[in-house]
C-alpha positions in Angstrom: 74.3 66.7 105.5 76.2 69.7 106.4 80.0 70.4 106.2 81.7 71.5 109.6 83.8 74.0 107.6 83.6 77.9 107.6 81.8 79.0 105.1 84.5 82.0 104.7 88.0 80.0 103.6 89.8 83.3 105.3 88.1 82.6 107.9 88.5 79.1 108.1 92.7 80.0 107.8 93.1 82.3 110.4 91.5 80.2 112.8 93.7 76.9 111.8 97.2 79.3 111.6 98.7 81.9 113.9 100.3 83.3 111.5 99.0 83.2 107.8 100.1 85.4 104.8 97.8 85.8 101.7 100.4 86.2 98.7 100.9 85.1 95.1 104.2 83.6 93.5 104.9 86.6 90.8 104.1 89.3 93.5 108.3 90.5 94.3 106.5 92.3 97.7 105.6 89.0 98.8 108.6 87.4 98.4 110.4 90.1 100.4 107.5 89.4 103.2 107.8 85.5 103.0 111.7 86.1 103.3 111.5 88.0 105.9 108.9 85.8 108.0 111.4 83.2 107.0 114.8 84.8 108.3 113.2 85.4 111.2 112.2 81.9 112.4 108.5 82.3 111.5 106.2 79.6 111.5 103.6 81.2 108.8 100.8 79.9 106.8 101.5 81.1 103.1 98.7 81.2 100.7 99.2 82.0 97.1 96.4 83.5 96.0 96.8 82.7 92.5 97.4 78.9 92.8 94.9 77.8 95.5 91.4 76.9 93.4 89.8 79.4 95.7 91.9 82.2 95.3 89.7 84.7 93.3 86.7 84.0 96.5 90.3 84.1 99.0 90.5 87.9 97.6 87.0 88.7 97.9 87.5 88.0 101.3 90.6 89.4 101.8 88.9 92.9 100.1 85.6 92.6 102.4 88.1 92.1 105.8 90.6 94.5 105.3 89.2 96.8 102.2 91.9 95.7 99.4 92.4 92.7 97.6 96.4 93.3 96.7 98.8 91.1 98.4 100.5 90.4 100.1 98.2 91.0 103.1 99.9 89.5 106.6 97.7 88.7 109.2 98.4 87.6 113.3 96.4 85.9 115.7 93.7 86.8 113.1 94.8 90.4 113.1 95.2 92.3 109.9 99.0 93.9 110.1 99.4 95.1 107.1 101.3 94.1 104.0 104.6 94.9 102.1 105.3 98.3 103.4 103.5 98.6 106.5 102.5 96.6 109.4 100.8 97.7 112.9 100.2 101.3 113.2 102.0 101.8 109.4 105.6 100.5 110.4 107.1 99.0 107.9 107.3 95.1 108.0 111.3 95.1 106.4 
């Protein structure tokens, strides 16, 4: 028997969400992003990294999509943006 799932769990997130953000509960940058998303009305997907089971594959992942495994890491319509400090085209996301 097979599983229906992707076999990448990024993968499988950013198909299922508009809007997901990769982050981890210590990580002060992701809080600001999460705030943010939050003030704004946003309807995102977080992930924290370091509670989900997965999160050390969840990095791997994140490192082999967008070439760093840091967070927070904000994605669109399954569109890297950016993170912290920068989003499209290196504008800052606060």
């Amino acid at each position: 028997m097979s599983e229906s799932k992707s076999s990448d769990p990024v993968d499988a997130l950013l198909k299922a969400n508009a809007l997901v953000v990769f982050s981890a509960t210590y990580c002060p940058y992701c809080t600001k992003v999460k705030k943010l998303l939050k003030d704004l009305g946003a309807n995102a997907k977080i992930v924290e990294t370091n509670v989900e089971k997965n999160g050390a594959e969840l990095k791997k992942s994140l490192l082999a999509k967008t070439g760093r495994s840091s967070v927070p890491q904000v994605f669109v319509a399954g569109k890297f943006i950016g993170g912290g400090d920068e989003g499209p085209g290196g504008v800052a996301l606060h």
